[in-house]
Structure formats: structure tokens, C-alpha cells
N, CA, C and O atoms as a CHARMM CRD file, in Angstrom:
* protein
*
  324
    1    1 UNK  N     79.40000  99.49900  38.02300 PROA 1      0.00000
    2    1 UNK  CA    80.51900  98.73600  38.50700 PROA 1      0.00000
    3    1 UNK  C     80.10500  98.10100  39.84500 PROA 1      0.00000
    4    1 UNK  O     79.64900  98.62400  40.86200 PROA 1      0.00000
    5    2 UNK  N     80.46800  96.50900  39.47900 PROA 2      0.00000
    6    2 UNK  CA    79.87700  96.18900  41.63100 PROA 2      0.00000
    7    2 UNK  C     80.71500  96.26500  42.20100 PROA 2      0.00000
    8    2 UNK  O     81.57200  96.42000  41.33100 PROA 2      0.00000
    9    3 UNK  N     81.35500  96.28300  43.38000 PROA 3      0.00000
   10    3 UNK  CA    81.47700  96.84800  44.57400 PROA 3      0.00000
   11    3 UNK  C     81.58200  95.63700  45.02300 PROA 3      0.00000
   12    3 UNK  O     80.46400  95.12400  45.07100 PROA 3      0.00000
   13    4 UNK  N     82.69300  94.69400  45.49900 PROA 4      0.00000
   14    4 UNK  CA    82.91500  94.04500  46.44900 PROA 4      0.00000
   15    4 UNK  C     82.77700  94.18700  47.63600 PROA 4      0.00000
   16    4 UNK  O     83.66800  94.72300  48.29400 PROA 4      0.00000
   17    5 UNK  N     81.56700  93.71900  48.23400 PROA 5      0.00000
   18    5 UNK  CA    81.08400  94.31900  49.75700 PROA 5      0.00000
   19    5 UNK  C     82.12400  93.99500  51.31700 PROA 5      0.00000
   20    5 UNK  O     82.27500  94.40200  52.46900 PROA 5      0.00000
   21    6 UNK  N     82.64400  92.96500  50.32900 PROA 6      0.00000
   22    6 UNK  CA    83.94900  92.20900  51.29500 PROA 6      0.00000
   23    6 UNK  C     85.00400  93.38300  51.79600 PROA 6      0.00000
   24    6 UNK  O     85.37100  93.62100  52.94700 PROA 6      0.00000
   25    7 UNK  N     85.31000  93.92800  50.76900 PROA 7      0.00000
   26    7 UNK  CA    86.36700  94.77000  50.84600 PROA 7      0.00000
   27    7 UNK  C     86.29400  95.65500  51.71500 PROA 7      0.00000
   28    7 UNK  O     87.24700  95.90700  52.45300 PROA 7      0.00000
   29    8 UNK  N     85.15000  96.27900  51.77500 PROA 8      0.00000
   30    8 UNK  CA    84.38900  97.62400  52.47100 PROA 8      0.00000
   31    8 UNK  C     85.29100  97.42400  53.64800 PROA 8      0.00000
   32    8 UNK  O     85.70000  96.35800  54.10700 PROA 8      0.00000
   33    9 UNK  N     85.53100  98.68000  54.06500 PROA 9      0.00000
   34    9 UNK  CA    85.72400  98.57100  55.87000 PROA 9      0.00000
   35    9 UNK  C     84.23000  98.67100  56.41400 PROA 9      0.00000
   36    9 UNK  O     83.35000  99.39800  55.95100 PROA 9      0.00000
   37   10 UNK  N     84.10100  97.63600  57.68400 PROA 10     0.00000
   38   10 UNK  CA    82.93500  97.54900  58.12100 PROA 10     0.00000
   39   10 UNK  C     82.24100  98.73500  58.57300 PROA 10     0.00000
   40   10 UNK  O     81.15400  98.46100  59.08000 PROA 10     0.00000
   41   11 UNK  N     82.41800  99.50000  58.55800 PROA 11     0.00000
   42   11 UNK  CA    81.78400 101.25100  58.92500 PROA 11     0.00000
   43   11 UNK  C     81.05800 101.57400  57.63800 PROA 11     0.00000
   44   11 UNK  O     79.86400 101.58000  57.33800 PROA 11     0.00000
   45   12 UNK  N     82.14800 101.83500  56.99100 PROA 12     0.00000
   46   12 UNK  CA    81.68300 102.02600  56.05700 PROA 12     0.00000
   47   12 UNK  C     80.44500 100.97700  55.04500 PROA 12     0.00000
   48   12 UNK  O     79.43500 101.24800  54.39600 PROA 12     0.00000
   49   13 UNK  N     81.06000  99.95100  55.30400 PROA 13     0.00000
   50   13 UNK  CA    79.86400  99.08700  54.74100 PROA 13     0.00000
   51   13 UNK  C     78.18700  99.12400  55.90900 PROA 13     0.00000
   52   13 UNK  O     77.10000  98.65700  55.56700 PROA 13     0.00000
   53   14 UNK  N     78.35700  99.50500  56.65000 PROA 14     0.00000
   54   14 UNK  CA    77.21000 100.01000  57.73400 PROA 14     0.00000
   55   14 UNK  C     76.60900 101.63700  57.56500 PROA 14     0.00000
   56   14 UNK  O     75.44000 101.99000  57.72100 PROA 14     0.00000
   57   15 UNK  N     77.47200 102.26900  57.29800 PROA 15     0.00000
   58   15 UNK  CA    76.93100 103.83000  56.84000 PROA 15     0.00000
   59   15 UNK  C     76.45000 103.44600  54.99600 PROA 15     0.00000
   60   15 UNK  O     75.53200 104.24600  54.81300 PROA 15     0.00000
   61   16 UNK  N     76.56800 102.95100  54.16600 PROA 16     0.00000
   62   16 UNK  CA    75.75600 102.67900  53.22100 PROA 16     0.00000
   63   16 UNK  C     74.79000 101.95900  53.36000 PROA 16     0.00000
   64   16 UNK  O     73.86200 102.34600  52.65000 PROA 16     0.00000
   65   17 UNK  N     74.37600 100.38900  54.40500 PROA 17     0.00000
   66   17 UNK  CA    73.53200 100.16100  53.96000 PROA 17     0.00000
   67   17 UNK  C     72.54800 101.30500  54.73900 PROA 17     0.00000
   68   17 UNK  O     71.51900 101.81000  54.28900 PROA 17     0.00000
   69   18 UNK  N     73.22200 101.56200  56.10700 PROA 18     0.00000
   70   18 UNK  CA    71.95800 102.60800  56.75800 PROA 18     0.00000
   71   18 UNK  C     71.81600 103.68200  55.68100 PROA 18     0.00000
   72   18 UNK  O     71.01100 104.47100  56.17600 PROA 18     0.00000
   73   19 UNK  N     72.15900 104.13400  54.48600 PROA 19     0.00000
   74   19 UNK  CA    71.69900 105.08000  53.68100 PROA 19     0.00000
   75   19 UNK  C     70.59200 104.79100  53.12700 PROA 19     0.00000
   76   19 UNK  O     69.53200 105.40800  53.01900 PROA 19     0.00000
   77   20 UNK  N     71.18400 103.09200  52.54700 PROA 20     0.00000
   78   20 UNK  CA    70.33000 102.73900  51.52900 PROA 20     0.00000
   79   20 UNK  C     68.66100 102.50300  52.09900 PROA 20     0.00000
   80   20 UNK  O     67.65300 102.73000  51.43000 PROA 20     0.00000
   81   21 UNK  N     68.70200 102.02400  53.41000 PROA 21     0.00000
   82   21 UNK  CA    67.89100 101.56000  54.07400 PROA 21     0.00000
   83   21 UNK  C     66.86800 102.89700  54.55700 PROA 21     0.00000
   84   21 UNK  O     65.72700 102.83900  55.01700 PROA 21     0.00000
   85   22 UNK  N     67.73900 104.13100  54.26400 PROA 22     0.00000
   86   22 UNK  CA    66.58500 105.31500  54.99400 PROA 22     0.00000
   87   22 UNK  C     66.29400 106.05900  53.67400 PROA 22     0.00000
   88   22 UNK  O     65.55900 107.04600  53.71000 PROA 22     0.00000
   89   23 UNK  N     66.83600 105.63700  52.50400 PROA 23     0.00000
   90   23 UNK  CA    66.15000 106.22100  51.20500 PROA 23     0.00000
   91   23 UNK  C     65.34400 104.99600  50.97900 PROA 23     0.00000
   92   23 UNK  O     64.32700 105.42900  50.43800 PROA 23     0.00000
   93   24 UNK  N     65.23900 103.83200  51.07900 PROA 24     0.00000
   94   24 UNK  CA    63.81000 103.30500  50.05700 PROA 24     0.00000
   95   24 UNK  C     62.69100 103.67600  51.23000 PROA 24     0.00000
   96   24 UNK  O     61.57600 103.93500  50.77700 PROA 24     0.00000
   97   25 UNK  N     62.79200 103.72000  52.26500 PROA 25     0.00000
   98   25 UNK  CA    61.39500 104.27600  53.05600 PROA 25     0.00000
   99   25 UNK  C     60.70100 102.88700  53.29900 PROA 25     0.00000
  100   25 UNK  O     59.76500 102.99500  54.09100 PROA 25     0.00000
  101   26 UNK  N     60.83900 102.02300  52.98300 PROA 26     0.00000
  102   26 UNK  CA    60.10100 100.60500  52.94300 PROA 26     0.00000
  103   26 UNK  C     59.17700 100.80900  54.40600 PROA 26     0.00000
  104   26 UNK  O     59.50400 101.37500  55.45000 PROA 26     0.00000
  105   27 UNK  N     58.01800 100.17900  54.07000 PROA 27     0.00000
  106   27 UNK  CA    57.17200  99.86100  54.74400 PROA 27     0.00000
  107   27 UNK  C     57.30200  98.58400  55.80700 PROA 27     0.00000
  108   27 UNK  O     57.99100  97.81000  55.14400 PROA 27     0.00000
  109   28 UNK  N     57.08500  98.04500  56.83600 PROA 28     0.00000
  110   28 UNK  CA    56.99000  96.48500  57.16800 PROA 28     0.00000
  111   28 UNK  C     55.74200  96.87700  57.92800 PROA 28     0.00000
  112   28 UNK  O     55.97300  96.88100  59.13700 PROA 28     0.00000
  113   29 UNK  N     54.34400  97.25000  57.59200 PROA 29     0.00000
  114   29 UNK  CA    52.97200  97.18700  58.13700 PROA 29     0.00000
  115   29 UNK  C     52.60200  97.39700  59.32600 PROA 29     0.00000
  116   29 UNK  O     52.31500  98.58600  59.18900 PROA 29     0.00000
  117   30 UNK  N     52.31400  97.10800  60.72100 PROA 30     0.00000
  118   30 UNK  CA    52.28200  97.32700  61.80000 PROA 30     0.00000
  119   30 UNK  C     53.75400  97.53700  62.36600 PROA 30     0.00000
  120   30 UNK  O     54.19700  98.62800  62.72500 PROA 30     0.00000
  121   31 UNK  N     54.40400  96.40500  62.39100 PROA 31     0.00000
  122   31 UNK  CA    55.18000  96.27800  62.89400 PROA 31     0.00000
  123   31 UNK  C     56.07000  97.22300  62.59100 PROA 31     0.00000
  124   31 UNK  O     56.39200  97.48500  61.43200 PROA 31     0.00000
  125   32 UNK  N     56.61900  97.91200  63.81200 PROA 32     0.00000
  126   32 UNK  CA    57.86400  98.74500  63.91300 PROA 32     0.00000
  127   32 UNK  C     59.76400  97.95300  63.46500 PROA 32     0.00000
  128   32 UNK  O     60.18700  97.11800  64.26300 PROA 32     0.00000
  129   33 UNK  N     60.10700  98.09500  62.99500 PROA 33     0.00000
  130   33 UNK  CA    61.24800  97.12500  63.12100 PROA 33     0.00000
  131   33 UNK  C     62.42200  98.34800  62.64200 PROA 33     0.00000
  132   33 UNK  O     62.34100  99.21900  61.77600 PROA 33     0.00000
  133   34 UNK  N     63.72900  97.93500  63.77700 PROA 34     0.00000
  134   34 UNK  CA    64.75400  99.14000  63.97900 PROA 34     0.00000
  135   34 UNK  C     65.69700  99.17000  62.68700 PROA 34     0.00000
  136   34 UNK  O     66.06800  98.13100  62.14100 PROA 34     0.00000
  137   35 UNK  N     66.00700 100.27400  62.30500 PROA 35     0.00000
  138   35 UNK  CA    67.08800 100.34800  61.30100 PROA 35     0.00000
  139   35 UNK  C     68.35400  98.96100  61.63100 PROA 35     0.00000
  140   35 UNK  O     68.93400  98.16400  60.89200 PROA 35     0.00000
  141   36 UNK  N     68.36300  99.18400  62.91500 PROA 36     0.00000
  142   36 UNK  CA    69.65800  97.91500  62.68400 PROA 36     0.00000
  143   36 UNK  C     69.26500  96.62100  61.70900 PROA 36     0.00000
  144   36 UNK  O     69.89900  95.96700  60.88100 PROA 36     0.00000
  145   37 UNK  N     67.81600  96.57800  62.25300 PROA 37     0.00000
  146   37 UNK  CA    67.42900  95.25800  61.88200 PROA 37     0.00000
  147   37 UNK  C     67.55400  94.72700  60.11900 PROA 37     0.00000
  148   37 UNK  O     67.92900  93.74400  59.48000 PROA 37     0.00000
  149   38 UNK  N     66.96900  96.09800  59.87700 PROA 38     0.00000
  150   38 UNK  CA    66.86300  96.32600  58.07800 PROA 38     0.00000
  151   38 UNK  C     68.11500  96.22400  57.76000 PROA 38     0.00000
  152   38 UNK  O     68.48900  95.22300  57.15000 PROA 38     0.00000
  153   39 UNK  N     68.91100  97.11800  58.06800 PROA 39     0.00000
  154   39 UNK  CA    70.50000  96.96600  57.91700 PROA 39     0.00000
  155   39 UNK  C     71.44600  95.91500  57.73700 PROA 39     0.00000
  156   39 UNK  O     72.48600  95.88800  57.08000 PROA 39     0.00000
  157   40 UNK  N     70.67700  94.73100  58.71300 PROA 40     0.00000
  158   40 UNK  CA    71.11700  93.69100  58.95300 PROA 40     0.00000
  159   40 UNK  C     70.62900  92.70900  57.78500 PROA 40     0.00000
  160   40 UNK  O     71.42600  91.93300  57.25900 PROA 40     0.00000
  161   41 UNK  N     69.08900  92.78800  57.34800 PROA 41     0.00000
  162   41 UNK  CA    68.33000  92.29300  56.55300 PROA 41     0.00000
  163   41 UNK  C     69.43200  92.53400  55.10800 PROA 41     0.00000
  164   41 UNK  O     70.15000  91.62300  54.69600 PROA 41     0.00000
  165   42 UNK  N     69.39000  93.81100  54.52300 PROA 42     0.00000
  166   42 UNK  CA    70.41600  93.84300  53.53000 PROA 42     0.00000
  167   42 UNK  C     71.75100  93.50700  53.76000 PROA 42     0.00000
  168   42 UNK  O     72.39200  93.74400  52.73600 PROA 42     0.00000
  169   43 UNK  N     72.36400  93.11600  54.53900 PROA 43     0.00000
  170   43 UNK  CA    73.76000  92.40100  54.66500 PROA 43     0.00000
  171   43 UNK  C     73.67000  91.66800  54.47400 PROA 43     0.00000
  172   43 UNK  O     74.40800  91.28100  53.56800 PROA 43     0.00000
  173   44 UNK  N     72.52800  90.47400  55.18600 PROA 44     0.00000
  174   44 UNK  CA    72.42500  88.98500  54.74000 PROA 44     0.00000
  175   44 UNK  C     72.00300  88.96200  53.38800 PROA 44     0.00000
  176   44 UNK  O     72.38300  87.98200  52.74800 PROA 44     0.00000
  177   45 UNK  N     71.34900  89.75400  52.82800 PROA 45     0.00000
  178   45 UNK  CA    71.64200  89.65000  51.07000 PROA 45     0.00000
  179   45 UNK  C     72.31400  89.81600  50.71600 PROA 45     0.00000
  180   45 UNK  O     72.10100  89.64700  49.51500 PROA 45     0.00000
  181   46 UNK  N     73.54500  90.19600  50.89900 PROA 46     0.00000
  182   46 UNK  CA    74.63000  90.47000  50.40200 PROA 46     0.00000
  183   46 UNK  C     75.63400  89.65800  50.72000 PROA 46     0.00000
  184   46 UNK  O     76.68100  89.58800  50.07600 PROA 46     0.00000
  185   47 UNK  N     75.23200  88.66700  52.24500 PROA 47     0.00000
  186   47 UNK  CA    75.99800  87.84200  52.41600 PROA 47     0.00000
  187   47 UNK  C     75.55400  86.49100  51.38100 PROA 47     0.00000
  188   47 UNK  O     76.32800  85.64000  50.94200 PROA 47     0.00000
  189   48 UNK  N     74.37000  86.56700  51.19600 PROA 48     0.00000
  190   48 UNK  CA    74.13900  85.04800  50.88300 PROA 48     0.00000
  191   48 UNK  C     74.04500  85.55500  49.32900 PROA 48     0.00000
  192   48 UNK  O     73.29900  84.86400  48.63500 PROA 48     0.00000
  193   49 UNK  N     74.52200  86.37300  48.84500 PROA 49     0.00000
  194   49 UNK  CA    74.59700  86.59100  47.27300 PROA 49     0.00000
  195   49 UNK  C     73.88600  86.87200  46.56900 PROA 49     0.00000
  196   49 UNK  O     74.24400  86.96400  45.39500 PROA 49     0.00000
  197   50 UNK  N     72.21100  87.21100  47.02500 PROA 50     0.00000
  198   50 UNK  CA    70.84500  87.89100  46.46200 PROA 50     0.00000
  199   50 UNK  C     70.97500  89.50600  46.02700 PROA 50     0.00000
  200   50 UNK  O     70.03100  90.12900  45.54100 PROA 50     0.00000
  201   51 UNK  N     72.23500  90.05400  46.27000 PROA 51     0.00000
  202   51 UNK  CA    71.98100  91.64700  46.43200 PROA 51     0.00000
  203   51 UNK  C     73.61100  91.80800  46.42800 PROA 51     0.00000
  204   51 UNK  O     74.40800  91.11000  47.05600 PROA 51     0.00000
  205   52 UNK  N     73.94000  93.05100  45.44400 PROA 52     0.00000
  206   52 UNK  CA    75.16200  93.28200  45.26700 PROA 52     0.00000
  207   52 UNK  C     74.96400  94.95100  45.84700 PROA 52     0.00000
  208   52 UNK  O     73.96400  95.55900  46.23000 PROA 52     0.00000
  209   53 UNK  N     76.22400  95.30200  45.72900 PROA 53     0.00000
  210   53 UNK  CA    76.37700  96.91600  45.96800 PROA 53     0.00000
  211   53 UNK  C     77.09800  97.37700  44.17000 PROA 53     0.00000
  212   53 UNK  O     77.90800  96.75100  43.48600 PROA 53     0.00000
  213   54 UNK  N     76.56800  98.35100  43.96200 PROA 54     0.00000
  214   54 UNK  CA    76.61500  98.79600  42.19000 PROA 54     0.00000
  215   54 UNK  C     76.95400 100.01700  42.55200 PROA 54     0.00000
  216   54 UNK  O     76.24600 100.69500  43.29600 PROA 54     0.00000
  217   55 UNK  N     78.16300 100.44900  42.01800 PROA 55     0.00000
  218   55 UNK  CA    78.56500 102.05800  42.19500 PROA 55     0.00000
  219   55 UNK  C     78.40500 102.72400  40.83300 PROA 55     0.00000
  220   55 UNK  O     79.08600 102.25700  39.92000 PROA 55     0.00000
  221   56 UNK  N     77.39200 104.01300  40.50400 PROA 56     0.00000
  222   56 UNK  CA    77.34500 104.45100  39.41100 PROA 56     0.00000
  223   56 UNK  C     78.34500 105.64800  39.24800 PROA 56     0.00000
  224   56 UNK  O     78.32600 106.68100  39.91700 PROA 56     0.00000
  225   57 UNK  N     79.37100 105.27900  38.07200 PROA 57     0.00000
  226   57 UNK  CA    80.06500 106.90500  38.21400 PROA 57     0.00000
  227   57 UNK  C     79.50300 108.05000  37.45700 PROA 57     0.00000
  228   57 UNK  O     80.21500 109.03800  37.28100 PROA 57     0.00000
  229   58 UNK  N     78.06400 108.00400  36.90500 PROA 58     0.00000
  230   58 UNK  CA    77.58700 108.86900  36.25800 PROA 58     0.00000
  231   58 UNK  C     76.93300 109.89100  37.69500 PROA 58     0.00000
  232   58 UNK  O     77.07600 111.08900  37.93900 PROA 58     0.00000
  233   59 UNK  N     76.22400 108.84100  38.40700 PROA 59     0.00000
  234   59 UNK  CA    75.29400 109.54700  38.88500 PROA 59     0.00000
  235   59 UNK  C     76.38700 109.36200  40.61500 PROA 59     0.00000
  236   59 UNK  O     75.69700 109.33800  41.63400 PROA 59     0.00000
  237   60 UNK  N     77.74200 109.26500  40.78700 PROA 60     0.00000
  238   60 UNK  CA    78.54400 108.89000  41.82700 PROA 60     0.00000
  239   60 UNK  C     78.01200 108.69500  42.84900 PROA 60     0.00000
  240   60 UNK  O     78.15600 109.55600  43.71600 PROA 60     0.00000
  241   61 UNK  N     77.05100 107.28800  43.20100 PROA 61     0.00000
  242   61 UNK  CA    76.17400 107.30600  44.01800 PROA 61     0.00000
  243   61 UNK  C     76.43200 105.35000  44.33200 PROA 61     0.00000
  244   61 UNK  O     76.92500 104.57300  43.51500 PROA 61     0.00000
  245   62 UNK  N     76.08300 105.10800  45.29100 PROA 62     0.00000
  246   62 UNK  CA    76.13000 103.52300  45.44300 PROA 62     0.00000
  247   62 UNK  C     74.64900 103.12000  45.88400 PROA 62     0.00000
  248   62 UNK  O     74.00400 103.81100  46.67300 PROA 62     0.00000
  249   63 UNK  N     74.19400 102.01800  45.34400 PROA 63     0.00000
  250   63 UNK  CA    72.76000 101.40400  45.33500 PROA 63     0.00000
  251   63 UNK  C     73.12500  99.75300  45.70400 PROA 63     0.00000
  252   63 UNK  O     74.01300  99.06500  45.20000 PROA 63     0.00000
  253   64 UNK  N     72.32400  99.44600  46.55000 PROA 64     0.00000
  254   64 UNK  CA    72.02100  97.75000  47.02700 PROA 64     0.00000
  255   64 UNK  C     71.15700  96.95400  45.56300 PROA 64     0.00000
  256   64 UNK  O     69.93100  96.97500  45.67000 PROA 64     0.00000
  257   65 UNK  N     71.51500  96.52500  44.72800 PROA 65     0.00000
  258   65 UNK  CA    70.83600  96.08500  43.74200 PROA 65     0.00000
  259   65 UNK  C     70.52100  94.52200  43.85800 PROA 65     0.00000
  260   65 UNK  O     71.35000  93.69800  44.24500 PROA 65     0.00000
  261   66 UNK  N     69.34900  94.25400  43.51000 PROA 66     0.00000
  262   66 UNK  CA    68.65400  92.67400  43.72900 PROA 66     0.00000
  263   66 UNK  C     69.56800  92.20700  42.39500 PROA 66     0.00000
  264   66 UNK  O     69.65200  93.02500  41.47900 PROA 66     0.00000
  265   67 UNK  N     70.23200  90.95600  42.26800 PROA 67     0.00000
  266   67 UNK  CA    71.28400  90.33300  41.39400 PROA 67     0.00000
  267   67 UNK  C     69.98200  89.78100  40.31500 PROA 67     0.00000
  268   67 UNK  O     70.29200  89.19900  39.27500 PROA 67     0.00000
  269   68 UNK  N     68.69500  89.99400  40.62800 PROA 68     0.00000
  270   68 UNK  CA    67.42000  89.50400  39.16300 PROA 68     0.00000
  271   68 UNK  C     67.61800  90.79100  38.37200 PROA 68     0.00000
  272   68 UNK  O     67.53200  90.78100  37.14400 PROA 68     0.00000
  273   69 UNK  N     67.90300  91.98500  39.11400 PROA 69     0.00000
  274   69 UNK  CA    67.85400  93.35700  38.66100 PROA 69     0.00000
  275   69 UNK  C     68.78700  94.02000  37.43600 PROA 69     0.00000
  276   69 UNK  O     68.59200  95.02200  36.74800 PROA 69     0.00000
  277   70 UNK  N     70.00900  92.93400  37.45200 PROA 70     0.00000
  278   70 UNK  CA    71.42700  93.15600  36.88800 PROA 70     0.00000
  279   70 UNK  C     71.46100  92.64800  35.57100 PROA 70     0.00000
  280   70 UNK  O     71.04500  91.54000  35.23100 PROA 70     0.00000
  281   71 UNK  N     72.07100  93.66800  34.70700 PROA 71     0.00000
  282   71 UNK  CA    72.53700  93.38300  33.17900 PROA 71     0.00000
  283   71 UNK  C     73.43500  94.14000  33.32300 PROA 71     0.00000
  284   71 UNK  O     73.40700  95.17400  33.99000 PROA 71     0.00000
  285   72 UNK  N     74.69900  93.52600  32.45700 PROA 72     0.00000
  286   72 UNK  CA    75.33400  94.31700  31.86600 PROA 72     0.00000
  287   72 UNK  C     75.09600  95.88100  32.03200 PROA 72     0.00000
  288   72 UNK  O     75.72000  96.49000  32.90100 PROA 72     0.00000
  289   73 UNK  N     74.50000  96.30900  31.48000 PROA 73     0.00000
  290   73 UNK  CA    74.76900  97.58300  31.07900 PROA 73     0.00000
  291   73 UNK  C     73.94100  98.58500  32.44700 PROA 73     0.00000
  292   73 UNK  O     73.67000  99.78500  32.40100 PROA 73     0.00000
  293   74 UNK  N     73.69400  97.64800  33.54800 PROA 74     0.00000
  294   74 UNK  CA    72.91800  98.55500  34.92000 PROA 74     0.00000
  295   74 UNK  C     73.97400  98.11800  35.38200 PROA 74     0.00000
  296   74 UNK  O     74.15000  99.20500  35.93100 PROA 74     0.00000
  297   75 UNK  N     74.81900  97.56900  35.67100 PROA 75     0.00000
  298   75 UNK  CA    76.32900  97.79300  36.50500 PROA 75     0.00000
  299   75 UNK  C     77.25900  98.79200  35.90300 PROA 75     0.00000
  300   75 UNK  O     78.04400  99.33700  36.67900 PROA 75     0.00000
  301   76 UNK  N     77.29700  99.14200  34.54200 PROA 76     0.00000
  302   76 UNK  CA    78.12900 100.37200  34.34200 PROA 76     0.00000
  303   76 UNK  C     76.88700 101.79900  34.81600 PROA 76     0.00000
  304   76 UNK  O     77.41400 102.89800  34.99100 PROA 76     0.00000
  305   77 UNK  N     75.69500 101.72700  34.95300 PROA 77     0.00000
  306   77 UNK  CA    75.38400 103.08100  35.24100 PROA 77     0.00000
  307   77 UNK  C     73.92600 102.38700  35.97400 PROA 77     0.00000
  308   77 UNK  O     72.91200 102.63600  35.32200 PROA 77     0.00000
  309   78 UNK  N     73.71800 101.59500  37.18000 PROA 78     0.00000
  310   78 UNK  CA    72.76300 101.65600  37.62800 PROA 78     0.00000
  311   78 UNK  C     71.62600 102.66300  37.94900 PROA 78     0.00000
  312   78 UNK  O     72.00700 103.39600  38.86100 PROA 78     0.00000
  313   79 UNK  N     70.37300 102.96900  37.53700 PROA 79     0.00000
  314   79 UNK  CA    69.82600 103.77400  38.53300 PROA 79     0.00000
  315   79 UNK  C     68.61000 102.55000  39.37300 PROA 79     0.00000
  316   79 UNK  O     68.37100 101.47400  38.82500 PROA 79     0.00000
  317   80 UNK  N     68.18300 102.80100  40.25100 PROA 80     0.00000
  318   80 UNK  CA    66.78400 102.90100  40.61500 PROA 80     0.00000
  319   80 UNK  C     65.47900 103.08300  40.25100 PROA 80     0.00000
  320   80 UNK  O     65.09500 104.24800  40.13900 PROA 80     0.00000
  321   81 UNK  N     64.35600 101.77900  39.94500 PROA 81     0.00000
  322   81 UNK  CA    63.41200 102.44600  39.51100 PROA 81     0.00000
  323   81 UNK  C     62.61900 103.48500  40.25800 PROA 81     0.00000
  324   81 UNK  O     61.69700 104.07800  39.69900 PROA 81     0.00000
């Protein structure tokens, strides 16, 4: 199910992406760059419509999903590869 990111109260839409952002572990190479920043990085995907929020009620968990990533049937039970 997606998740209208609009709706979120802004806290809350900030305590998920900082979740999402400290489970993929992502790399950016030398460069140090602050959770806000990443945080910020997935909002503007979400602002500019590249990246939805997908709530699974199997696994009751919410995931930042890339919108190339999406079918049908990964919005009723997204996981993660």
C-alpha cells in the first residue's frame, strides 16, 4: 500500500526517512556526508516523484521504494531486495 508522504506529520515523515537512511548503510566513497543530508536526498525523491513510501502489512514495516521498482503486487507486500 503507498503511503501518501504528504499526509505524514513532518516528524514523523523525518523519523522514517532517518530509519530508512540508517538501514540501507549506503556508501558515498570518501566523502563523509551527514544523515540530514541523505534524509534530505530521499525527500527530494519523494518530492519530485522518483520514490514513494510502501507500507507492507505482512511484514508491518515502511520502505522508500524507487517508483521503476513498483508493480502491482510490491505495493500490496513490498519487500527489499
Amino acid at each position: 500500500m503507498i503511503i501518501p508522504w504528504q499526509e505524514l506529520d513532518p516528524e514523523t515523515l523525518t523519523n522514517l526517512l532517518e530509519h530508512f537512511v540508517l538501514q540501507e548503510g549506503t556508501e558515498y566513497g570518501e566523502q563523509d556526508v551527514s544523515l540530514a543530508d541523505k534524509v534530505e536526498a530521499v525527500r527530494q525523491q519523494l518530492q519530485q516523484g522518483i520514490a514513494v513510501l510502501v507500507y507492507s502489512e505482512l511484514h508491518e514495516s515502511v520502505n522508500v521504494v524507487h517508483k521503476t521498482h513498483l508493480s502491482k503486487a510490491s505495493t500490496d507486500d513490498y519487500q527489499p531486495e
